[in-house]
N, C-alpha and C positions, 0 to 999 in steps of 0.2 A: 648528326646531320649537318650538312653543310650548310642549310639553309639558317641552324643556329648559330655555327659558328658565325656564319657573317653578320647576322643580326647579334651578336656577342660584339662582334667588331666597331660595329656601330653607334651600340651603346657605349664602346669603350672612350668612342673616339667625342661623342655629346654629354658625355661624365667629366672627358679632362678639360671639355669647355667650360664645365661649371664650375672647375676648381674644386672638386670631392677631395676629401680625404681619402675614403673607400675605393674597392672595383668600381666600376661602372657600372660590370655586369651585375652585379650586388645593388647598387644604389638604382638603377632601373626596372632590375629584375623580379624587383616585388612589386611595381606596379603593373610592371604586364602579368603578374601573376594574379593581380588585382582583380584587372582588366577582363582576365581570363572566367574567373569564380560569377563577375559579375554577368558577364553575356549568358554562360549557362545555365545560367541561375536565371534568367528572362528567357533562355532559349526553353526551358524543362517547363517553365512555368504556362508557358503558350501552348506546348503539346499537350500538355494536363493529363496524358496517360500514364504517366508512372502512379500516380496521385491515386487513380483507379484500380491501381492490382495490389496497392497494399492496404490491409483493412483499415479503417478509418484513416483512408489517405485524403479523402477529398475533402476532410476538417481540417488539412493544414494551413493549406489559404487564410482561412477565417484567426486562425491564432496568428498568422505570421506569412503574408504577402510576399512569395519567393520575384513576383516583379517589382514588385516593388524595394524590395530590399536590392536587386541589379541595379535599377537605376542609381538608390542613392549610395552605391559604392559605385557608382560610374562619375555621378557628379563629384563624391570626395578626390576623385583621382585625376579629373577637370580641374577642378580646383586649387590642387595640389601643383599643376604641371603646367596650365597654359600661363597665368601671369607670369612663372617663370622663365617659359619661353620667349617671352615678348620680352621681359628686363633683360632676359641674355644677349637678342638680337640688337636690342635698343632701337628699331627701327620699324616703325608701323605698318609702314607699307609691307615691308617685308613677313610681317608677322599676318596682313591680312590674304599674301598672295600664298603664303603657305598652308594657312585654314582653308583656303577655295580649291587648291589644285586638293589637299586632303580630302574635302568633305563633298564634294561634289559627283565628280568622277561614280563612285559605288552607290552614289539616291542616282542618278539618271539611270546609270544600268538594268541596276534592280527595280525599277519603274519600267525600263522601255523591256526589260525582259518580262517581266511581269504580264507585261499586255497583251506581247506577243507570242506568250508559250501558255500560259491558263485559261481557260475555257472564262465565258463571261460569269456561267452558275460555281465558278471554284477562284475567281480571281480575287487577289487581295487586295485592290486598290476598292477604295472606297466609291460608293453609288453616285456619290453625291458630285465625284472628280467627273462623271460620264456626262452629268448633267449640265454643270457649270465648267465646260473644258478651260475655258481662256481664264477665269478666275480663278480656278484650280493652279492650273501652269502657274499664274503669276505670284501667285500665294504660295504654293511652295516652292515658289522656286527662291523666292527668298528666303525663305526656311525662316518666318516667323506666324507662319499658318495659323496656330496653335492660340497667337492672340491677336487673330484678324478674324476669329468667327468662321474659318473655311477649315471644313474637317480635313485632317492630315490625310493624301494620299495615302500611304500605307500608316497601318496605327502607329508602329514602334516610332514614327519621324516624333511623334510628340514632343518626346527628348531632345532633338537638335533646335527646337526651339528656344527652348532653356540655354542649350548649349553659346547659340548663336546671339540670344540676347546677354549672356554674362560675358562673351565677346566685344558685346557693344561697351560693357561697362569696364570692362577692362583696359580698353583701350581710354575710352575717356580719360577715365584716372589716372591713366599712363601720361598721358598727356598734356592733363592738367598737373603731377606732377603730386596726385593726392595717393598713388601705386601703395603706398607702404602703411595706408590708412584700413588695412584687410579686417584688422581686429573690432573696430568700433563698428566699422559696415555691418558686419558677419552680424555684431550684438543686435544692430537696429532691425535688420532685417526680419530677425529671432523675435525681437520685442514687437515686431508693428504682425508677427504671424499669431503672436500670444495673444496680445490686445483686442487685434481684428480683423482675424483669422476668420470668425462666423462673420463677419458684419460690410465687408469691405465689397463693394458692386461687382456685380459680372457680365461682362457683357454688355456695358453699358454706352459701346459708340456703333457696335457692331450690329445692331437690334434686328434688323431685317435687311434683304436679298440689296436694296438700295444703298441702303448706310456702309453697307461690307463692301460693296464697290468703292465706295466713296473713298473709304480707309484701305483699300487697298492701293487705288490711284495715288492716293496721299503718300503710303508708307515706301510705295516704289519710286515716288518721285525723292524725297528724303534719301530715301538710301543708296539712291544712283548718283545725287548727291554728294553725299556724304562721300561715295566709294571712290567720286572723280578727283574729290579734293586729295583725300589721301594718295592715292596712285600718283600725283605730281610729284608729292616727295620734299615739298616744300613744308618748310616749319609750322609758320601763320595759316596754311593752308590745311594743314593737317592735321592739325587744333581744332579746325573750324568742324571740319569732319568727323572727328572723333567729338564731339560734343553734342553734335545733331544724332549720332548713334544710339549716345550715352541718355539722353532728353527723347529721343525714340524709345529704346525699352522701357525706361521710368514711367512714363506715359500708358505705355501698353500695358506692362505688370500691375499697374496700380485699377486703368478705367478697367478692361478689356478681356481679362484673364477669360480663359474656357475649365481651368481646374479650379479647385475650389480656393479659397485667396490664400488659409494658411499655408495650401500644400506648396505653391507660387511662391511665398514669401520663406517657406522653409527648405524650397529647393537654393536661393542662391543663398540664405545664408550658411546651409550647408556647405556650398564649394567656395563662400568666403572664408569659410571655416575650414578647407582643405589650403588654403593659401596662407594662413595662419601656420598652420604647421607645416609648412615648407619654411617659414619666412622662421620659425622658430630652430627647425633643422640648421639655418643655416643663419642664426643668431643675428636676425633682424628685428628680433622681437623678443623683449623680458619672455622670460619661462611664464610668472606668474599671471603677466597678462592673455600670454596664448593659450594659457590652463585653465583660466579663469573663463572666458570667454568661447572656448569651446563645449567648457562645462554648461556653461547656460544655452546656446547651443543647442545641444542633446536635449537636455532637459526642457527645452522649449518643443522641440519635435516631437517627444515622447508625450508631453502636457496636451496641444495641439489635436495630436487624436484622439486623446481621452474627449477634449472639451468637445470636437468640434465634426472629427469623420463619425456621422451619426446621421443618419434619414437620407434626406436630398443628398448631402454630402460624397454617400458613398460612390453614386453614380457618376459623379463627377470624381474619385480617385481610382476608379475602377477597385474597389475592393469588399469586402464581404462583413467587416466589423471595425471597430476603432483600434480593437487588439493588434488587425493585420495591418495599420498603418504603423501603430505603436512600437509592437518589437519588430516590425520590419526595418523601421527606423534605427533603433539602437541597437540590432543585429549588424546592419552596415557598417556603421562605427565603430564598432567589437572588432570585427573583420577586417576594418584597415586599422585601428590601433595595435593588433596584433600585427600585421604586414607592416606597419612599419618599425615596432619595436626590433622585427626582424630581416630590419631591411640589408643590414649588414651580412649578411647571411645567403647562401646562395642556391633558390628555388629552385627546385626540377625543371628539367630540361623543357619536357614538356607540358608544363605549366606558363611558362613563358612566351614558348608557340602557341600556346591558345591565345596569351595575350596579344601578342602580333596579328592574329588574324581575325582579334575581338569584333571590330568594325564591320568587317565583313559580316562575320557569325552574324552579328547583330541585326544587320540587315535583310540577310536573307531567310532568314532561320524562319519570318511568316510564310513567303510563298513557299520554302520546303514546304511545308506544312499542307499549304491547301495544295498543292500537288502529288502529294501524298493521297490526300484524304480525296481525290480524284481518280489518282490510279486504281486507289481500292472500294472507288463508289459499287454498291451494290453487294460487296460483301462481305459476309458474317465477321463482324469482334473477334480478334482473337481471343483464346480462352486458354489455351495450353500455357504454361510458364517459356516454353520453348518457343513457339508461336509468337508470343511476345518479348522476348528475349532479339528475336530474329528483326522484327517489327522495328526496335527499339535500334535493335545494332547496323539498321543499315537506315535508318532517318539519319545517327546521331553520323555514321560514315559520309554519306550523302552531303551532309551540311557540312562537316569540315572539310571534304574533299574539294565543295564548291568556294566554302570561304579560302580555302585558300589559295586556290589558280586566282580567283579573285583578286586577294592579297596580291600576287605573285604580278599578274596579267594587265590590271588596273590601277592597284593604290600603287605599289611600287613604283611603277612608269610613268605615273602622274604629279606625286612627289619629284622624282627628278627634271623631268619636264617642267613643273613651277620654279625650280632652285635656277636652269636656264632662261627662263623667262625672265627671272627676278636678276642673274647676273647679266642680261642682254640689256635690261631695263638701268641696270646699275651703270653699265658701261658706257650705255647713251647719256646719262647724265653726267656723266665725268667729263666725255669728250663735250658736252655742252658747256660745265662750269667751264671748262678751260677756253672754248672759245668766246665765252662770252667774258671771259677775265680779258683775252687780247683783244677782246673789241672796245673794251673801255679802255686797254692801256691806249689805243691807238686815237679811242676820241678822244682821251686826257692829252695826249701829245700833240694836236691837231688843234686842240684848246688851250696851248699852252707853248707861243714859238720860241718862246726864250728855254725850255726845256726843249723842242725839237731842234733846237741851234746847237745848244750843248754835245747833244745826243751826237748829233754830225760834226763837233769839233772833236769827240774823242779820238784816239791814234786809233787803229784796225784792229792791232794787238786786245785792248781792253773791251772791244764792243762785243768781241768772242770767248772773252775769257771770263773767269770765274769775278760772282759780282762781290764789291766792296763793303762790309758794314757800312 
């Protein structure tokens, strides 16, 4: 397909930015294959019908959490990739204008489509968004809903929560210049989900309809903040901003969380523990220490829901036993420590294009669903193998044909669109540095007549020509 080839090309061309030894297409290609395993492994898990035609299919959940395992090979792969791209760019702003033109674009869509094409009794936005419009809006629009007490517009955003708050610490540290400190984070985070995992407040600024205002006002002022400082592009300035980000999530994940604290505390040490193994790939980090620390890691995520997803707990991880958090957890690990033993190696074709259009998938794959379960309101289950078969083959068509015009139509266009903004942006501040360098040469010369004297005793020859050590 052409549409590989090119996304071949592009990987080829952000491979030799990193300096690989490997393809590109190889060294990328298993995580869009990643990428891929993971969406439909959340897309499968949300339809719940396959689960139903196979005999004791609807006990798998309970052993082994197929959302829950997406997720945490989505975070590994988060983890794995964005601090890299941020040390690759070296440059914040840039790394922040690149996440927004990314992650935006396809939640508006699939929000303003959502409203506008499902009936209110099949629609996937949450009740609660209908009720509180403006506090809704504001809350996700920042995409850190999830620990402001305002239920996620569509469920699956839960995750860009997470996403967006390991943003914020990524950048900090980037910042501060602590980038490479992945492995001890990763442990602490493991050890404070081990410790106090059951024990650690929820919810505790966000209490009722008043306070969540409050904290909403609060977190949108900080981070409009924070987002202005950075966009100047100034050093001192985008320190200050990337700190106020970094002391925002820390703040949230700790008072605020809506999941229960180990799962909070075990999502980022998990994608500290994908950054670990990037940083190990590419020999920023002893073997022993990034083995050692991802070993506790696992072993902490696995512990965690033996101790801890159990009563209250589960409602808050949406899942069915401790089992399903347990080897859902260590299933994802397995999954990318296999992917990347075989990163070198080069994935099917189209396992790669599912990875490209993961995002998408990812997003739309609920209102598929309840637009489905619309068109076919009123009538009987399928029951024939074929019948369901049919059922089956044209959801799963349906979703990748949409995800990817999507891909295609939105993320695409929007990506490049940020990369022109970002070089318009770049180009304004050059032609600034440069005239603000002549405007102090010229108050240095205006301040100084014994150099403006010289300047006019030189011959004509030398004031045009090449200048002198």
């Amino acid at each position: 397909m052409n549409l590989t080839k090119r996304s071949s090309a592009r990987r080829a061309a952000r491979g030799a930015a990193e300096g690989g030894t490997s393809s590109a297409a190889a060294r990328l290609g298993w995580l869009d294959a990643l990428r891929g395993i993971a969406a439909l492994s959340v897309a499968m898990y949300h339809l719940a019908l396959p689960f139903y035609w196979v005999p004791h299919g609807t006990r798998v959940p309970y052993y082994l959490d197929p959302g829950i395992f997406g997720v945490v090979l989505f975070f590994l792969v988060s983890g794995y990739i964005i601090p890299a791209s941020l040390e690759r760019r070296g440059d914040i702003r840039a790394f922040w204008v690149g996440r927004i033109f990314r992650i935006y674009p396809v939640v508006i869509l699939t929000v303003v489509a959502s409203l506008l094409i499902l009936p209110r009794g099949h629609t996937v936005i949450a009740d609660w968004g209908f009720q509180h419009g403006l506090l809704s809006l504001v809350g996700n629009g920042l995409m850190i809903q999830d620990l402001m007490g305002i239920p996620n517009v569509i469920g699956v955003m839960w995750t860009l929560t997470y996403e967006m708050v390991f943003y914020y610490f990524v950048t900090a540290l980037f910042a501060l210049g602590w980038h490479r400190k992945s492995a001890p984070i990763a442990v602490g985070f493991a050890a404070v989900a081990l410790l106090l995992g059951g024990w650690l407040a929820l919810g505790t600024i966000s209490v009722n309809l008043t306070s969540t205002r409050h904290l909403v006002v609060a977190c949108a002022t900080i981070v409009l903040m924070a987002m202005a400082c950075i966009m100047t592009g100034k050093p001192a300035l985008t320190r200050t901003g990337a700190v106020l980000l970094g002391g925002l999530g820390l703040l949230l994940i700790t008072l605020n969380s809506r999941a229960a604290a180990f799962e909070t505390m075990m999502i980022f040490a998990t994608m500290f523990s994908g950054t670990v193994l990037y940083r190990l790939e590419h020999r920023q980090i002893e073997r022993a220490q990034a083995l050692l620390s991802c070993a506790f890691v696992v072993a902490c995520g696995f512990l965690v829901g033996y101790l801890y997803n159990r009563g209250p707990a589960l409602s808050r991880t949406w899942s069915e036993s401790w089992m399903a958090w347990s080897f859902a957890y260590a299933g994802a690990w397995a999954v990318f420590a296999v992917g990347m033993l075989l990163r070198k190696r080069r994935f099917p074709r189209w396992l790669s294009w599912l990875g490209a259009i993961s995002y998408s998938l990812y997003l739309l794959h609920n209102p598929v669903i309840h637009g489905m379960k619309w068109l076919l309101e009123g009538r009987a289950p399928f029951e024939s193998w074929t019948g369901r078969f049919v059922q089956f083959g044209v959801f799963t068509a349906v979703l990748l044909l949409l995800s990817y015009l999507t891909y295609r139509l939105v993320e695409l266009p929007f990506q490049n669109l940020g990369r022109r903004v970002l070089k318009a942006a770049t180009r304004s501040r050059s032609r600034d540095a440069v005239t603000a360098a002549q405007t102090d040469a010229q108050t240095d010369a205006q301040a100084d007549p014994a150099a403006d004297t010289h300047a006019d005793a030189q011959p004509p020859a030398e004031k045009v020509g090449a200048t002198t050590p």
